[in-house]
C-alpha positions as a Markdown table, in Angstrom:
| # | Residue | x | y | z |
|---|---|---|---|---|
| 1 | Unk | -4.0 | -14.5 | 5.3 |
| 2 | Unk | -5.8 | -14.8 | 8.6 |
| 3 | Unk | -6.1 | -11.5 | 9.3 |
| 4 | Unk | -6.9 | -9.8 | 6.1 |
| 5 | Unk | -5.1 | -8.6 | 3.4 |
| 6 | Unk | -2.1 | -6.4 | 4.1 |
| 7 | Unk | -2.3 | -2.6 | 4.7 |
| 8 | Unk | 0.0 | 0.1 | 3.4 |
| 9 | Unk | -0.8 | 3.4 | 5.0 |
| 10 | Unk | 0.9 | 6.1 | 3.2 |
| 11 | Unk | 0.8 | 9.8 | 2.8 |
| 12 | Unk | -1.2 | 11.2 | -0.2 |
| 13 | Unk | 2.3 | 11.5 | -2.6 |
| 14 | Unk | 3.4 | 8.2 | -1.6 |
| 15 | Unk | -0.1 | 6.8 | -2.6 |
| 16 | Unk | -0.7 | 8.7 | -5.5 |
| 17 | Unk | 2.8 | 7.5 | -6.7 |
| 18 | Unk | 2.1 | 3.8 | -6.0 |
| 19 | Unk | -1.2 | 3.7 | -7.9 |
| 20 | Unk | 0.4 | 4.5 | -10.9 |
| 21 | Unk | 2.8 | 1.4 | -10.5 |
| 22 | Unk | 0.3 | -1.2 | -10.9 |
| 23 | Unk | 2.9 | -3.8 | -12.2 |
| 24 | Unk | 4.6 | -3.3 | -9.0 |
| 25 | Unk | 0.8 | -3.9 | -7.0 |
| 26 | Unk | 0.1 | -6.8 | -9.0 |
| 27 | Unk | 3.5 | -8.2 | -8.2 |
| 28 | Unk | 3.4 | -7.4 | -4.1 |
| 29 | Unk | -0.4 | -9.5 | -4.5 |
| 30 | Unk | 1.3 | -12.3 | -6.6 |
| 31 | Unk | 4.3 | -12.5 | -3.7 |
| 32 | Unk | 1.7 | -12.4 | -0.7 |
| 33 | Unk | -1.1 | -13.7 | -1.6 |
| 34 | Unk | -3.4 | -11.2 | -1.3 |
| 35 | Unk | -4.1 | -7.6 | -2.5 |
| 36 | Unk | -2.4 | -4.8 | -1.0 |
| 37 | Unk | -4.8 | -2.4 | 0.6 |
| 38 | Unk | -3.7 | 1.5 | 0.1 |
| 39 | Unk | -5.1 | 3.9 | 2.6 |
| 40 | Unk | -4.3 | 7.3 | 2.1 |
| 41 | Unk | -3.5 | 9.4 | 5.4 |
| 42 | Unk | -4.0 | 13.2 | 4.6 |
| 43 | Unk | -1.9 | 14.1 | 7.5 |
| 44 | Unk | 1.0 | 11.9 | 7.3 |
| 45 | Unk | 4.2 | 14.2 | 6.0 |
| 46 | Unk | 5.1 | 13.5 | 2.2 |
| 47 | Unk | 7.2 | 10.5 | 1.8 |
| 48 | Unk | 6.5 | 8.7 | 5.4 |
| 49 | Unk | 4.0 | 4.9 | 5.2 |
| 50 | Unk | 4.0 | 2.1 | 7.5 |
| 51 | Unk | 2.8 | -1.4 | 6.6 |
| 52 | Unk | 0.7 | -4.2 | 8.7 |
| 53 | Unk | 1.1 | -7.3 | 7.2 |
């Protein structure tokens, strides 16, 4: 990807939750190409994320 890998930045439970599902990591990676990068925002309410591309 041209302009790095993708970013999901998520609230802490949204995060937490999503590195437990690694099957479901390793499957966004296999889809896109490239890893998704998790980055945790502390003030972000519970279940609210966006996602660059």
């Amino acid at each position: 990807m041209a302009g790095g890998n993708p970013v999901l930045r998520a609230s802490l439970a949204v995060v937490r939750a999503l590195e437990t599902e690694r099957e479901a990591l390793s499957h966004f990676a296999l889809c896109w190409g490239a890893p998704l990068t998790l980055t945790m925002m502390p003030d972000y309410p519970d279940a609210y994320w966006s996602f660059t591309p």
